[in-house]
C-alpha positions in Angstrom: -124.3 155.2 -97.0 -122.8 152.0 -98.0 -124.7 151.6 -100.9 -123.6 155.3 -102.5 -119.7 154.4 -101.6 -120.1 151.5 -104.0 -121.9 153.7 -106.6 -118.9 156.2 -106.3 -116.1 152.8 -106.3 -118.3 152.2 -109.7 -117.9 155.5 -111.0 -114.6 155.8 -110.3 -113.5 152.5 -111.9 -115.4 153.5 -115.5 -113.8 157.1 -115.5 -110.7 155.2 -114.9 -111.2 152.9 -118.2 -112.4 155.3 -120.0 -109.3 157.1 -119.3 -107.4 154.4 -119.8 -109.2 154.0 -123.6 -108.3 157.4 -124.1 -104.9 157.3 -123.3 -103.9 154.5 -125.6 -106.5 154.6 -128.5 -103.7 152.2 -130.8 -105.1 148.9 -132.1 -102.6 145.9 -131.2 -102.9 142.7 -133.4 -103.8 139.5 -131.3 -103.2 136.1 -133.0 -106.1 133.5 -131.9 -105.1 131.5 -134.1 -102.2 130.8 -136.5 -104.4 132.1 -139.3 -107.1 134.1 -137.2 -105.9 137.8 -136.0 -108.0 140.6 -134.6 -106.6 144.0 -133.9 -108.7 145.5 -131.1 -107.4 148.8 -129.3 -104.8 148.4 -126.6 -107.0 149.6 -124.4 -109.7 147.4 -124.7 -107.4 144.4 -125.0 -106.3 145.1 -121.8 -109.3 145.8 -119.8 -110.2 142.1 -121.4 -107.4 140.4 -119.5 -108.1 141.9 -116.6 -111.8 140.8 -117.0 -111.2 138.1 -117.6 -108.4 137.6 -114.5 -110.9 138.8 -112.3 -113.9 136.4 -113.3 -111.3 133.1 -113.6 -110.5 134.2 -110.0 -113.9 134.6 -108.8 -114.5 131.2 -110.1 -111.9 129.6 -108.3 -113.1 131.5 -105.0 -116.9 131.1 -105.5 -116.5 127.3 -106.4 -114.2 127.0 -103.0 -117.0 128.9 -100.9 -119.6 126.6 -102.7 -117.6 123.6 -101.2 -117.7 125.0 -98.2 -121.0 125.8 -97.6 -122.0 122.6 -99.5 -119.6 120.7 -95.8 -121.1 123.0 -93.6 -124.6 122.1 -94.7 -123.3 118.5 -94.1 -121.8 118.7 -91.2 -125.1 120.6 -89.8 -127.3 117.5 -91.4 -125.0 115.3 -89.8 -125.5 117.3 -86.5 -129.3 117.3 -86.6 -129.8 113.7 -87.2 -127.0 112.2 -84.6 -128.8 114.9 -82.1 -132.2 113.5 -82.9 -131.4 110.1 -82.7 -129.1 110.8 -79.4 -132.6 111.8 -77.8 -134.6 108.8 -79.4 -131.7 106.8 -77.5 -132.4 108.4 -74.0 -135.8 108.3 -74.5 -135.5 104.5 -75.2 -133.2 104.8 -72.2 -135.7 106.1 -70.0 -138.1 103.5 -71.0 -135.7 100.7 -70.0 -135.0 102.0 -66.5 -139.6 102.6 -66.4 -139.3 98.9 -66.9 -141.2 99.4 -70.8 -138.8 97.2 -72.2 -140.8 96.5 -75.4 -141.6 100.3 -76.1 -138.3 101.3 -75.7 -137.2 98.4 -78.2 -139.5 99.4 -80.6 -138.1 103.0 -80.2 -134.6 101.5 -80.3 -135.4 99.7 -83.4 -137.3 103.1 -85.4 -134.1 105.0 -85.0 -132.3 102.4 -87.4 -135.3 102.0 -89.2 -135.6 98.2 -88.2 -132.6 97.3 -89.1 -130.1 96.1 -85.7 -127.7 98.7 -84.6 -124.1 98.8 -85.5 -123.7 101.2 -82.9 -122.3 99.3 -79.7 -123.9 101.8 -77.3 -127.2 100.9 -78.8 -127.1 97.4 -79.6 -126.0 97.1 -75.9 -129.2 99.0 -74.9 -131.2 96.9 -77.1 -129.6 93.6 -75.8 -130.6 95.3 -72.1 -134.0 94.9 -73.3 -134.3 91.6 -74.3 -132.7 90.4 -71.1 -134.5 92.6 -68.6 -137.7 91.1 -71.1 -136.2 87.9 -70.1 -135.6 86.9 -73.9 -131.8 86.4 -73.2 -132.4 84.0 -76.7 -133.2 87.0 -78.6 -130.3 88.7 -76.7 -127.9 86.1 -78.1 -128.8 86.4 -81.6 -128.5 90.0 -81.5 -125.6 90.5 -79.9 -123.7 87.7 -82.2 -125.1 89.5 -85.1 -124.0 92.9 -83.7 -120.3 91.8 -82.4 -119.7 90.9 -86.6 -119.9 94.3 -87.3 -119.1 96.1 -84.3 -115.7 94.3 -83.7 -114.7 92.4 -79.8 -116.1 95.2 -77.6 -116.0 94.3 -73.9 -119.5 95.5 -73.1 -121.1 93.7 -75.5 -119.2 90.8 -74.6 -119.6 90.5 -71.4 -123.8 90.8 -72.2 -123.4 87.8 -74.6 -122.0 85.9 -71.4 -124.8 87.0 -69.5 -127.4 85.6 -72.2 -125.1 82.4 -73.3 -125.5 81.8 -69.1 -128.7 82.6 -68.6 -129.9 79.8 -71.9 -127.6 77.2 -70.1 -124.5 77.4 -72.5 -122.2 77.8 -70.3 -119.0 77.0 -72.5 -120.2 79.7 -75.2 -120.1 82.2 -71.5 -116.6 81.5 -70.9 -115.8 81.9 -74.4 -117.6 85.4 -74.6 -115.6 86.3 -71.8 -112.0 85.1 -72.8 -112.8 87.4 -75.9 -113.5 90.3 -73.9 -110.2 89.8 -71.7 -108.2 89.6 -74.5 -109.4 93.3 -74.7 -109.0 94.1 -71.0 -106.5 91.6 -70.2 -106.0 93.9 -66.5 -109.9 93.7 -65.8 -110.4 92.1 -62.4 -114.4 92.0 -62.9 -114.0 90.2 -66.4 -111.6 87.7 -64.4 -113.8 86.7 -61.3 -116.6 86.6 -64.1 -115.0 84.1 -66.0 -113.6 82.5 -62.8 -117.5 82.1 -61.7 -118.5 80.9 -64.7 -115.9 78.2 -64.7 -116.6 77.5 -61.2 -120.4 77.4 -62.1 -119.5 74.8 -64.6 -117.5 72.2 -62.8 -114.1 73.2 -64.8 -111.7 73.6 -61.6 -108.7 73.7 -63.0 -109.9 76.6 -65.4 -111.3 78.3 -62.9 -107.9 77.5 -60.8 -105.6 79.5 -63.3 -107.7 82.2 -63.8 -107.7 82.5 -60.3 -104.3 82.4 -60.3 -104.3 84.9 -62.6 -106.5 87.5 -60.1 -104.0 87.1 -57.4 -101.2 88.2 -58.9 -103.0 91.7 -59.8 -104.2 92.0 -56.1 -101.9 94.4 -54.1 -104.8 95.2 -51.2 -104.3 92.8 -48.4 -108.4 92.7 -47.2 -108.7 91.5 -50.8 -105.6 89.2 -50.8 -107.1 86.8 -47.6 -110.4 87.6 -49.6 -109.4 86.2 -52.8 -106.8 83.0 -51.1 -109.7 82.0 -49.4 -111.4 81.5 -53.1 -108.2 80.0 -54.2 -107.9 77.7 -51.5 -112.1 77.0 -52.1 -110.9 76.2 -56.1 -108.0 74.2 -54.8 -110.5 71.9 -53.2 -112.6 71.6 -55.7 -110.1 70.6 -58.2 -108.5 68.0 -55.9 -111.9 66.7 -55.3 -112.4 66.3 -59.3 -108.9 64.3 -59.1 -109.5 60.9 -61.0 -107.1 59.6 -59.1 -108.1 59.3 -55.3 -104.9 58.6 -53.8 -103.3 61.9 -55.9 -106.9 63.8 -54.6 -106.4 62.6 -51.1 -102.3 64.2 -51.1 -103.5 67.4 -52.5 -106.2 67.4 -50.2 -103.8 67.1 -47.0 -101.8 69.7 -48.7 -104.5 71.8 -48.3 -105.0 71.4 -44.9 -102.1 71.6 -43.5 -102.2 75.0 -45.3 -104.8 76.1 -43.6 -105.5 74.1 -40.9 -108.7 75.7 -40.2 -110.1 74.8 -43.4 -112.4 71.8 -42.5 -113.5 70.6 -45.4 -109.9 69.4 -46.6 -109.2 67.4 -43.2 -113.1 65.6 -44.1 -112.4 64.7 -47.2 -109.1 63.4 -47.1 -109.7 61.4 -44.6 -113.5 59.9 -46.7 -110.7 59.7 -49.3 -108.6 57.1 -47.2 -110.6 55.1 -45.8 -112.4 54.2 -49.0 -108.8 52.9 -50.0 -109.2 51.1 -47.0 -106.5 52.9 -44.9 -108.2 53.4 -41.9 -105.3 54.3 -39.7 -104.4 56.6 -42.1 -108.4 58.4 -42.1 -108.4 58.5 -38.3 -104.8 60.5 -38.2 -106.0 62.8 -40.4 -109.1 63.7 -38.9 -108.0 63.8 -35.3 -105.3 66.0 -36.6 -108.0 68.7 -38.0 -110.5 68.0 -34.6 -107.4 68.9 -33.0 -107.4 72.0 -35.1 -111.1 72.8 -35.2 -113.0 70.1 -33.1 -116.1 70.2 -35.3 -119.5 67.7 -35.1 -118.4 65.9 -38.8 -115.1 65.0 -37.9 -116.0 63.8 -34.2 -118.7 62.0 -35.5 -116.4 60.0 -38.4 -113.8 59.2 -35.6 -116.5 58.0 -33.1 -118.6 55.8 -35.8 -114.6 54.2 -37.1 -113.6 53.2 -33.5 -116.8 51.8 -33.1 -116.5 50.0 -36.1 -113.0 48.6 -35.0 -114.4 47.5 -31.7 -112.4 50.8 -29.9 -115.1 52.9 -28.2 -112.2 53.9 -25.6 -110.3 55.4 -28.6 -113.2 57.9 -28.8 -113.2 58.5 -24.9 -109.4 59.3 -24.8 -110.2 61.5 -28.0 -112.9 63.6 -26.5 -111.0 64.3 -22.8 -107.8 65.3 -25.2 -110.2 67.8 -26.8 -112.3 68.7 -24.2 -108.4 69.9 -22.7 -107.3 71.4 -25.6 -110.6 73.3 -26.4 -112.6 74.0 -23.2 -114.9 76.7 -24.8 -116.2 74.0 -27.2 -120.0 73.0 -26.3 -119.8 70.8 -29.2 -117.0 68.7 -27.6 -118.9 68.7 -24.3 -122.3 67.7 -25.8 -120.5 65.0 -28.0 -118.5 63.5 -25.0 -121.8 63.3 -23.3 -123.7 61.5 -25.3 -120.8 59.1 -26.1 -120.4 58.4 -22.8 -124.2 57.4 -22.6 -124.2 55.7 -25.7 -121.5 53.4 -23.7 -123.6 53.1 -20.5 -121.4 55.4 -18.5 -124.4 57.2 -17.2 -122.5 58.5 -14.1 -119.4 60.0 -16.5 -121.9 61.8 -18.5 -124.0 63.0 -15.5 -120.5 64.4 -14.4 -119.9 66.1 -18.1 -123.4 67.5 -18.2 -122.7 68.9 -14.6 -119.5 70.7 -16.1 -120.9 72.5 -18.7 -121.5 76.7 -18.0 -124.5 78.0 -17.1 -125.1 79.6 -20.3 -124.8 76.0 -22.2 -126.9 74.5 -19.5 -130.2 75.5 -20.6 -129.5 74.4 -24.0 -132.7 72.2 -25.8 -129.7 69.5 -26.8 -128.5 69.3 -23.2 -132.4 68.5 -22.1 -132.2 66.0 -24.3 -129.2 64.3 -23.2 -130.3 64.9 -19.6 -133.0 62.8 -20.7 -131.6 59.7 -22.2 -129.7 59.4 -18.8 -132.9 59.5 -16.7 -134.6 56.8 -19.5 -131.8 54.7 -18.9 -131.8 55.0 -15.3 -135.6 54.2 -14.9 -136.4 57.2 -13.8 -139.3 57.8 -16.6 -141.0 60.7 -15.5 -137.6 62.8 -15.0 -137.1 61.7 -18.0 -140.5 63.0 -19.3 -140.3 66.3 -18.0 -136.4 66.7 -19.4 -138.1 65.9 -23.0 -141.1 68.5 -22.5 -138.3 71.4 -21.7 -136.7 70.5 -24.9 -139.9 71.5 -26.4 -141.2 74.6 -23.7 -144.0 75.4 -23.3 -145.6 75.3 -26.6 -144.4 71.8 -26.9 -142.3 72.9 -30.3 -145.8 73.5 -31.9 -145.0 77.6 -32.6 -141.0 77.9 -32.4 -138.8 77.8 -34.0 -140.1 80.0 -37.1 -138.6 78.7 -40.3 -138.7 80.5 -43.9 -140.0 78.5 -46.2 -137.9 80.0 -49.0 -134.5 80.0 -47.3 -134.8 77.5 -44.6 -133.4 80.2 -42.2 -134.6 79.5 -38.7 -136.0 82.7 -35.9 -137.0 82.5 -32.4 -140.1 85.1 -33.3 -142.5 85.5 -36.2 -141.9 88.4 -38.2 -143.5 89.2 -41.8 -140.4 89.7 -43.7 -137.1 87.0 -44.0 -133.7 89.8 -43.7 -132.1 86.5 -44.9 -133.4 85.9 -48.4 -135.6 89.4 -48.8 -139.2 88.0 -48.9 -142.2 88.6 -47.4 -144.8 86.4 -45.4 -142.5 82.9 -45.5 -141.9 82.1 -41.7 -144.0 79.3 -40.9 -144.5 77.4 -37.3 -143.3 74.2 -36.7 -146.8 72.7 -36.9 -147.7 74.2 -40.3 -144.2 72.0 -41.7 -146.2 68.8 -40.5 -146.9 66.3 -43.2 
């Protein structure tokens, strides 16, 4: 049907011209040239223009439909190649979470025809490999390669810290990652990164201000005491780098009395001191954080200084003030004890052993202390049998179980260590003999 309307259109359209012929069958002069002149009928001079108007037109429109098609064939190439080498990239994907880190680099590396990628996506997949291969040398090279052309992106970034770590350069870690802030200066996770990193290396103060830094962005109170308890850690650290003990042992008291539950401040102020030979000093401070927390390093530094000064009576007064202020403390209790037999008050300390509860009674260290006072009393074989209950029945031979990975100690064998993951490392006491 279609095809006999156009047959008709045609029909129609010469009857017309010939019409048009007929109608005006008068030549018209046409000057080509300033010297050249034709004198075709008016007619056919104007079915000419017209022709010629209609194929200048259809030139314009088929050479805008050939650019057309000619971007639409492009954009479809375009199309079929990013879609083929979007599925060689989640193959190689795939291959890296199988744990075929090689055949998914090689597959990595055919999709850019051996050449590195410049996409960051895949040159962080293909870094992925490497380090997962545990090549984080071959990671390096490629990401600092890749970063020249694929411009500061975080991801890649923070993968060059984990390689630069990983090969011991710790500085070029921290570098990596102050790069990859300056990107994400809000990022929490690039902060405690670099913090750690700092941290790992010894650089307190860094790590300090960059900690600094993370508490100001913290607005959840869990994480607040979370992250001020790593401040106060840095803190330490940094006054413990101090070059200058007597500045390192202020900062250090500054500390404490911060936090006065924070033992390792009180302990190493007080180290601080009395290596500058201020021993009155040392002993204030750490009877002021036994006071605080009564633990065994700080009672054993002011017992083993009033020794040393000839003032064992120091300690005694000490030990009944704590034993006072902290009656829960079985630490205090055994301490005093064995003070008081260390001094030869063997009736004192058969009166602080008789004091302590019944659930501290039964304690191996309390058998043992029970023990020096029957040795030192003469009375040998109480004194022997006080010594086989610190051992039971097994005479220490079996338990205490003790991983040989993570030195984590348990009552009862068992084949796998919930403290470090690993299986078959609990070994008896007799299999750790020399």
């Amino acid at each position: 049907m279609t095809r006999w309307l156009w047959a008709l259109l045609g029909a129609m359209v010469v009857l017309g011209a010939a019409y048009f012929a007929f109608l005006n069958p008068d030549a018209v002069e046409l000057h080509w040239t300033p010297t050249r002149t034709t004198s075709p009928p008016l007619a056919v001079a104007l079915l000419g223009a017209f022709a010629a108007g209609g194929a200048l037109v259809g030139s314009f429109a088929g050479v805008r439909a050939g650019a057309r098609g000619w971007r639409r064939w492009r954009t479809t190439r375009r199309a079929r190649r990013e879609a083929r080498r979007a599925a060689q990239v989640a193959h190689a994907q795939h291959l890296v979470w199988a744990g075929d880190y090689r055949k998914a680099r090689s597959e990595l590396l055919r999709v850019e025809r051996g050449a590195a990628p410049s996409d960051a996506t895949r040159l962080a997949l293909l870094a992925e490999t490497h380090l997962n291969d545990d090549d984080p040398a071959g990671a390096r090279k490629l990401l600092e390669e890749g970063l020249q052309e694929a411009g500061p992106e975080p991801r890649l970034l923070v993968l060059l810290a984990e390689a630069a770590e990983r090969t011991g350069d710790l500085r070029a870690a921290a570098d990596a990652l102050e790069r990859a802030r300056a990107v994400h200066p809000e990022s929490p996770r690039l902060a405690r990164r670099l913090r750690d990193v700092h941290a790992t290396a010894g650089r307190w103060s860094e790590a300090l201000v960059v900690q600094g830094e993370i508490l100001l962005r913290v607005h959840d109170a869990t994480t607040l005491v979370r992250e001020e308890r790593v401040l106060r850690g840095l803190r330490y650290q940094a006054a413990l780098a101090e070059p200058e003990p007597r500045r390192a042992a202020r900062l250090l008291v500054a500390i404490a009395r911060e936090d006065p539950s924070f033992v390792p401040a009180w302990v190493s102020a007080g180290d601080l001191f009395e290596r500058a030979g201020r021993r009155f000093t040392a002993r204030r401070v750490w009877e002021r954080g036994a006071r605080r927390r009564p633990v065994v390093v700080l009672l054993e530094r002011l017992e083993r200084l009033n020794a040393s000064e000839g003032k064992p009576e120091r300690t005694t007064r000490l030990h009944r003030r704590l034993r006072r202020r902290h009656p829960e403390s079985a630490a205090v209790a055994l301490l005093f004890a064995r003070h008081l037999i260390a001094q030869g008050r063997l009736d004192d300390a058969e009166a602080a052993l008789n004091a302590l509860p019944a659930a501290a009674a039964g304690h191996p260290l309390v058998h043992v202390l029970w023990a020096e006072v029957h040795r030192q009393r003469g009375n040998s074989s109480l004194a022997a049998e006080s010594y086989a209950r610190v051992f039971g029945a097994d005479l220490g031979l079996v338990a205490p179980f003790r991983c040989t990975a993570c030195r984590r100690e348990a009552a009862t064998w068992s084949g796998y260590c919930e403290e470090c993951k690993r299986w078959g490392t609990l070994e008896a006491e007799a299999e750790r003999a020399p």
